[in-house]
C-alpha positions in Angstrom: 2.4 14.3 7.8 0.3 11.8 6.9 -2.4 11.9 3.8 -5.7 10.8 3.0 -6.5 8.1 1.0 -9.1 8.4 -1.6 -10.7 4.7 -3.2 -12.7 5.1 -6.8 -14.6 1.9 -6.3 -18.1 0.2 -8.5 -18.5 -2.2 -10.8 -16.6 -2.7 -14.3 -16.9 -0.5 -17.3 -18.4 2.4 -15.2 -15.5 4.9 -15.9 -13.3 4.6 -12.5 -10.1 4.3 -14.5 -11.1 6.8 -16.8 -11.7 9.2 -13.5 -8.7 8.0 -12.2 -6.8 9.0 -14.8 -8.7 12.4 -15.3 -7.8 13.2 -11.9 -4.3 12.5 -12.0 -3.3 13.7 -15.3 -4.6 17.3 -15.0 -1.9 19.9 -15.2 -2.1 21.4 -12.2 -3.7 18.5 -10.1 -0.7 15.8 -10.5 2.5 15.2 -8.2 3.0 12.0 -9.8 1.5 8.1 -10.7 3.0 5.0 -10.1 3.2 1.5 -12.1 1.0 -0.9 -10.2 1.3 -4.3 -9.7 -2.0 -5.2 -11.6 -2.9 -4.5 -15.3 -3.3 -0.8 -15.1 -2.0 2.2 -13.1 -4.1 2.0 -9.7 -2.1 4.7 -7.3 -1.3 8.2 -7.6 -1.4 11.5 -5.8 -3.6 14.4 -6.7 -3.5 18.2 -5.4 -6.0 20.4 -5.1 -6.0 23.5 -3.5 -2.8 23.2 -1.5 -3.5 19.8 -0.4 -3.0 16.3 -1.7 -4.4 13.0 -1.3 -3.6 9.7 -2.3 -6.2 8.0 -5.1 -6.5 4.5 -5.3 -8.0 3.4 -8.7 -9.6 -0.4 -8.4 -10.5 -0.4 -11.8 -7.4 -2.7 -12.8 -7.4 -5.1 -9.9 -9.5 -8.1 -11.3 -9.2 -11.4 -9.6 -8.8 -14.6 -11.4 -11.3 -17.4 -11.5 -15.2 -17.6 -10.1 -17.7 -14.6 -10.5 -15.2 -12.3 -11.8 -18.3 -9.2 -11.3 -19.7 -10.3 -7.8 -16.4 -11.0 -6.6 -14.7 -7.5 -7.6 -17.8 -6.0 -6.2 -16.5 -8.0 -2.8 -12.7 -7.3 -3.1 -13.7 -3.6 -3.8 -15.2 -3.3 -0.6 -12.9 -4.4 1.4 -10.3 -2.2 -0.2 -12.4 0.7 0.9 -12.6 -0.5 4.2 -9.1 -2.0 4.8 -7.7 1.5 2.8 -9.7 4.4 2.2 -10.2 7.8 4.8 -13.3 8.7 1.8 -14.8 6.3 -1.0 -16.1 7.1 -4.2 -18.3 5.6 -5.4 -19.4 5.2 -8.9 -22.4 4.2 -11.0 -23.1 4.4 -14.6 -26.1 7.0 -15.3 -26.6 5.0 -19.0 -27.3 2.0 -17.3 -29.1 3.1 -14.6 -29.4 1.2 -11.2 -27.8 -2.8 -11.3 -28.1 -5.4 -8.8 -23.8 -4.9 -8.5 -24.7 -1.2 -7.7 -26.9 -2.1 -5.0 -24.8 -5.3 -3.6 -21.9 -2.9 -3.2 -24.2 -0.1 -2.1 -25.5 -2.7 0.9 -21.7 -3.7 1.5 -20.3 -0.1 2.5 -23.0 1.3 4.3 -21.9 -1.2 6.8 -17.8 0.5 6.7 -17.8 3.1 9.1 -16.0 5.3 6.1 -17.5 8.2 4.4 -18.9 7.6 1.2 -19.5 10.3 -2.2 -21.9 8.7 -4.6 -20.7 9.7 -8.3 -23.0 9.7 -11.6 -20.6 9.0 -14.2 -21.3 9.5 -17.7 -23.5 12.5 -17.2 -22.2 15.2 -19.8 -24.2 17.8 -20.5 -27.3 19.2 -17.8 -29.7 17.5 -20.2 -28.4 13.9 -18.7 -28.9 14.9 -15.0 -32.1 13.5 -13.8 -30.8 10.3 -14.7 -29.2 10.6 -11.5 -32.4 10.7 -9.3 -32.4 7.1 -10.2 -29.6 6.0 -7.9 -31.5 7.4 -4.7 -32.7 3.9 -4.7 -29.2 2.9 -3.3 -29.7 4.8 -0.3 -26.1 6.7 0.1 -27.5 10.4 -0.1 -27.9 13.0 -2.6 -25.6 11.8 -6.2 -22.6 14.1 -7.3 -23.0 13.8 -11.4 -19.9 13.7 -13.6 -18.6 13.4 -16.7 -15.2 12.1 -16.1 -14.6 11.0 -20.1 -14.6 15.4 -20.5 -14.1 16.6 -17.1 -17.2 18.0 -16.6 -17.9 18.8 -12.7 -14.7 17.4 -11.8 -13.5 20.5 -10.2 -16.5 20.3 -8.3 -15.7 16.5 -7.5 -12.5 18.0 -5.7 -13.8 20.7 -3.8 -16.3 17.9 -2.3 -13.7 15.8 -1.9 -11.7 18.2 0.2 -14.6 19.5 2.3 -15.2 15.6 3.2 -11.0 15.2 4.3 -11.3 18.3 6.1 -9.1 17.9 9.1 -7.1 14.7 7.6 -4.2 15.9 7.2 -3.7 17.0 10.8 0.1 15.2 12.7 0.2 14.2 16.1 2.8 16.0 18.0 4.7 12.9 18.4 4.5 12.1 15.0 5.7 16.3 14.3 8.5 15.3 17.0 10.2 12.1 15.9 12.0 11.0 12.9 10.1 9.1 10.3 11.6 5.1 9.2 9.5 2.9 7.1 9.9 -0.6 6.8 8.9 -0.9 2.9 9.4 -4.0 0.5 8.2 -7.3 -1.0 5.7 -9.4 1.0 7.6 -11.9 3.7 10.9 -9.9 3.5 11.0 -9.8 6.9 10.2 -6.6 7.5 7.6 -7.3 10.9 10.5 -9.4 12.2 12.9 -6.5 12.2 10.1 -4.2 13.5 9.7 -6.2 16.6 13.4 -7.6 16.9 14.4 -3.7 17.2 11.8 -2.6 19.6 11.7 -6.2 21.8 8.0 -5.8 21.7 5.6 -7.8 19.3 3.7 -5.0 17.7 3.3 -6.6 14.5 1.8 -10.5 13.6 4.7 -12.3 12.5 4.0 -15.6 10.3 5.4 -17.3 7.4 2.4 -16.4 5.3 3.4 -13.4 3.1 1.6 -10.1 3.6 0.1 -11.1 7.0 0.0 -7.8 8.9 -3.2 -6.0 8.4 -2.6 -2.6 8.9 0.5 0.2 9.1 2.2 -0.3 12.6 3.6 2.6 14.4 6.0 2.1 17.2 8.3 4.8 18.8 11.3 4.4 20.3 14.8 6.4 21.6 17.7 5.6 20.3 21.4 7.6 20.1 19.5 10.6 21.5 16.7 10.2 18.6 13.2 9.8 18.8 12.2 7.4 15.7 9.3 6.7 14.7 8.8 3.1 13.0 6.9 2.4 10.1 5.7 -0.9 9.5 3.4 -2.3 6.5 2.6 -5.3 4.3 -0.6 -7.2 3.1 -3.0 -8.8 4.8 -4.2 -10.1 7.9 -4.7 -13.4 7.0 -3.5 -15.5 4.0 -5.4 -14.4 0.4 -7.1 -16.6 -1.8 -6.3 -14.7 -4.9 -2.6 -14.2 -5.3 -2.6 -10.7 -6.7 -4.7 -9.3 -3.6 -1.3 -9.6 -1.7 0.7 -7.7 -4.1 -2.1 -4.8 -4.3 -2.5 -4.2 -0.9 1.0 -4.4 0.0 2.5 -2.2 -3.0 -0.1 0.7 -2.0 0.6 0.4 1.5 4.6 0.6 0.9 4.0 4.0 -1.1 1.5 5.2 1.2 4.1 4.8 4.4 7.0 6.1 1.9 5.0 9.8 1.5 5.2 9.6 5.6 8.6 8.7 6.3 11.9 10.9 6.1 13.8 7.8 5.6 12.6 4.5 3.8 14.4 1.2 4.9 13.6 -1.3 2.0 13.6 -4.7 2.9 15.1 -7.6 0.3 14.5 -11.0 0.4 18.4 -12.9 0.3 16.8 -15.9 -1.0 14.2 -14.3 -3.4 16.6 -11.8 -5.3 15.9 -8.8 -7.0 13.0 -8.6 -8.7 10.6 -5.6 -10.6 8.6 -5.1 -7.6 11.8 -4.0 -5.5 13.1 -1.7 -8.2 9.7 -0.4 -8.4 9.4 0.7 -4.6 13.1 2.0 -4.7 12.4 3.9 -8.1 9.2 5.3 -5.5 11.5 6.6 -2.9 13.5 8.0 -5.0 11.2 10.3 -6.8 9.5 10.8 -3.8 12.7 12.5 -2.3 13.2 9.9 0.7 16.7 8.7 2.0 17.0 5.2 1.5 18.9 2.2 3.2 18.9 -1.3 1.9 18.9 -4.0 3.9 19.4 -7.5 2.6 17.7 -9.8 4.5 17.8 -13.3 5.4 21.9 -13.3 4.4 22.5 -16.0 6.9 20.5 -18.5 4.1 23.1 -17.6 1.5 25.7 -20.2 0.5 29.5 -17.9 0.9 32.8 -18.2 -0.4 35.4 -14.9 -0.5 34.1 -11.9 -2.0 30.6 -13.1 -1.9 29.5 -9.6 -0.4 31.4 -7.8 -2.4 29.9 -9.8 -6.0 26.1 -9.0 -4.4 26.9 -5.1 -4.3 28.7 -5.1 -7.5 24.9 -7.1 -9.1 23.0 -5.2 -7.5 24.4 -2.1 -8.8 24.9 -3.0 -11.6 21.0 -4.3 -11.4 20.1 -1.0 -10.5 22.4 1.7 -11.2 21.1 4.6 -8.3 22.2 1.9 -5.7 25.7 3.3 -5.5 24.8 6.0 -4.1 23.1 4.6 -1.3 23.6 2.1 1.5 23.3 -1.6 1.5 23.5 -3.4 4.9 23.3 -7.2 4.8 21.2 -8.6 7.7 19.8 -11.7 9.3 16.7 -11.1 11.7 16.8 -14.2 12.7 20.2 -14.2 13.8 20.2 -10.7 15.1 23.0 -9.8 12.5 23.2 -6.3 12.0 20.1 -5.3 12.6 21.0 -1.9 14.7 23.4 -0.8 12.1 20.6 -0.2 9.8 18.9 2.1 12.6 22.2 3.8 12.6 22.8 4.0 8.8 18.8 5.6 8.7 20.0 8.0 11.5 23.3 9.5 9.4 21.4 9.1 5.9 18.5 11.7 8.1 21.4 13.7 9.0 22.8 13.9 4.9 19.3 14.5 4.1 19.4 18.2 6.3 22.7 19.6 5.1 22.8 22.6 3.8 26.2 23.7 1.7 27.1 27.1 1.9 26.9 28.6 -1.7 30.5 29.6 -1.5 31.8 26.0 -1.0 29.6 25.4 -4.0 30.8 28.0 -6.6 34.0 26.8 -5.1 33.1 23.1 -6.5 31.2 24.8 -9.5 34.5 26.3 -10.6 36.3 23.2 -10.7 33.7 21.0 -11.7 33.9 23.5 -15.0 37.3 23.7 -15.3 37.9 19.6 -15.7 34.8 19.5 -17.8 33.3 22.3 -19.2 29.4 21.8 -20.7 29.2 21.2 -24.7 28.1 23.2 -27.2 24.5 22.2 -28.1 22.6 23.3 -31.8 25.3 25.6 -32.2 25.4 27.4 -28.8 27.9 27.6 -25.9 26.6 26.3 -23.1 27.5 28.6 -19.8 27.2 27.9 -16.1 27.2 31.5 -14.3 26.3 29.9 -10.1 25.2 27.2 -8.2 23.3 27.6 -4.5 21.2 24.9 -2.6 17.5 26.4 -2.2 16.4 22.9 -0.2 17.0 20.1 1.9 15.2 17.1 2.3 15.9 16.5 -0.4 18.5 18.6 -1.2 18.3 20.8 -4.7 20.8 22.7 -6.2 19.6 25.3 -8.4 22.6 25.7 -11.3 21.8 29.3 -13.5 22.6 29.3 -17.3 22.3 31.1 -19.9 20.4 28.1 -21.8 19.3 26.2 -19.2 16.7 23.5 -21.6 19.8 22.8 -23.3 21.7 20.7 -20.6 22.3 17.4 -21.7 21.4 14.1 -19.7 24.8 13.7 -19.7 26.3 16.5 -17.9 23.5 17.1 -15.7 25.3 13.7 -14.3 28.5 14.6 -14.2 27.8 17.6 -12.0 25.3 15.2 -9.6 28.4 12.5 -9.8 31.2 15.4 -8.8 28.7 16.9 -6.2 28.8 13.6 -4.6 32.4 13.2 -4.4 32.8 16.5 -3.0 30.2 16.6 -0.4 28.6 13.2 0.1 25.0 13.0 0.4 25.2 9.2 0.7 22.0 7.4 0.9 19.8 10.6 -0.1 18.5 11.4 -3.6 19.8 14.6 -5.1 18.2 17.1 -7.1 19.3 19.5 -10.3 17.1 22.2 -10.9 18.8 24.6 -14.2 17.5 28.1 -14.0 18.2 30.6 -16.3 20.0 33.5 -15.3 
């Protein structure tokens, strides 16, 4: 099911990131935040009452060169508009009204997108008519808060969820059908496979990186399946600022990954592997998604024997979680293997919705602890009474113990590595949970 998406935008210094992080970091608010590909964190996930959105902090993404203020105020903007279901926006009650405030105020009253006014810096009652001020920008009645001490934020949330009311509502076809995004670095090729594999041309295809707009959803049948395909990147047309492309395609990718069942992540042959791709793989991962990797544009790579074989061994080695998932080298252009990535997704969906019976695992528990049994740690023995899988999707094996804390790093791989070689799981991330008994 999809989620909302939530944009803190306003001019520098008026406490977004300090929101941002406020919002994200409270104990029982946070799923998780991720590394952006700006100067500070500008994605995460908060829940609230059952419910989670996706938050989109602006506050890092500063372009380089010209009026670095009027320009933000610009870029902001059409964030909101290219990204956001609900806007924040904020003002600074110590500064009162500024001719940014107004500029952006002027800019998103022409989005068709709901928009919360915030009064930041407001904390304690004594500060609050400051807000009557900010009428003057003409977006309704202000919501005042102090996000430096949290003051009204729980308030800020319950707003927030009356406004997404009804967001996170799936279409029956979406309900139906099984979930593939097309995630990875701009220009990987990932439009091109979208529309080789459906014969149709739902995306824009160019050379120029990041040139599709918006999330593209095509359905199609295939080995008695109905998928649904999950396309994003940048922008529509070519950016002026270089880092706009990166942010708009790295929220994008996460934002398809939370829909998807499966992620198909998309590497550039001649580019190589680089932080950004370990960052969206390190994304699916956590976020519980099978995973295939395709690398693309293989037919541009010089070969000689074994040169396959040397790019799984460096990307492995690269990235250690890759061998336990598939890696499918591709052509788009050539129409080289292109379907057996659709059928790789397929069985990696399949993995993901096994469950083991907890016989067959107390069977592998017993063995597991008879070829290695777990250490003693500050003096105690270390005992592991059962094992039964309480999920799938991803699938997590709850192991009780007597002193569950005390598991090392170490063995908690061991059992992941032997649970693998006994029952497979390829291509899906799988979970540990230690419970005590």
């Amino acid at each position: 099911m999809a989620k909302p998406t939530v944009a803190i935008i306003g001019r520098p210094n008026v406490g977004k990131s300090t929101l941002f992080n406020r919002l994200v970091g409270r104990r029982q608010a946070i799923v998780e935040e991720t590394a952006g590909v700006t100067r500070d964190r500008i994605y995460g996930q908060v829940q609230w009452r059952g419910y989670s959105f996706h938050l989109i902090d602006t506050g890092g993404y500063i372009p380089a060169g010209g009026d670095v203020i009027s320009e933000t105020v610009r870029r902001q903007a059409d964030l909101a508009g290219e990204e956001a279901d609900l806007i924040l926006l904020m003002v600074d009650s110590q500064t009162g009204p500024a001719a940014d405030d107004l500029e952006l105020a002027d800019r998103l009253r022409k989005l068709d997108k709901p928009v919360l006014l915030l009064v930041n810096k407001v904390d304690d009652q004594s500060h609050e008519k400051r807000a009557l001020d900010f009428y003057e920008l003409g977006m309704g009645t202000p919501l005042v808060v102090g996000a430096i001490g949290g003051r009204a934020v729980g308030d800020l949330l319950d707003v927030v969820m009356e406004r997404l009311e009804g967001s996170w509502t799936a279409s029956e076809e979406e309900q139906d059908s099984l979930g593939l995004a097309i995630v990875g670095v701009p220009n990987a090729g990932k439009s091109s496979f979208l529309n080789a594999i459906t014969k149709q041309e739902k995306s824009i295809v160019t050379d120029i990186p990041g040139t599709t707009r918006d999330s593209v959803d095509s359905y199609l049948n295939y080995l008695g399946h109905k998928i649904r395909l999950i396309d994003t990147a940048g922008l529509r047309r070519k950016a002026r600022i270089k880092d706009a492309i990166e942010f708009y395609s790295t929220v994008r990718a996460y934002r398809a990954i939370d829909e998807c069942r499966v992620a198909i992540v998309m590497l550039d042959a001649q580019r190589g592997f680089h932080d950004q791709d370990r960052q969206i793989m390190s994304y699916v991962l956590d976020q519980g998604k099978g995973m295939v990797v395709a690398i693309n544009k293989w037919d541009t790579v010089a070969k000689v024997t074994g040169t396959m074989g040397q790019w799984v061994k460096e990307l492995q080695a690269t990235f250690k979680p890759l061998e336990h998932y598939p890696l499918v080298f591709t052509s788009v252009t050539r129409n080289q293997r292109l379907w057996k990535v659709m059928e790789t997704a397929i069985e990696v969906s399949r993995e993901a919705d096994r469950k083991i019976p907890t016989s067959e695992l107390n069977d592998f528990l017993a063995g597991a602890l008879s070829y290695l049994s777990p250490p003693a740690v500050r003096g105690r023995q270390l005992g592991i009474k059962y094992v039964t899988q309480v999920h799938k999707r991803p699938p997590l094996f709850a192991f009780f113990c007597n002193h569950p804390d005390l598991i090392p790093v170490s063995y908690r791989r061991y059992l992941e590595n032997r649970l693998r070689e006994r029952f497979g799981f390829f291509g899906v991330p799988v979970k540990l949970s230690f419970r005590r008994k």
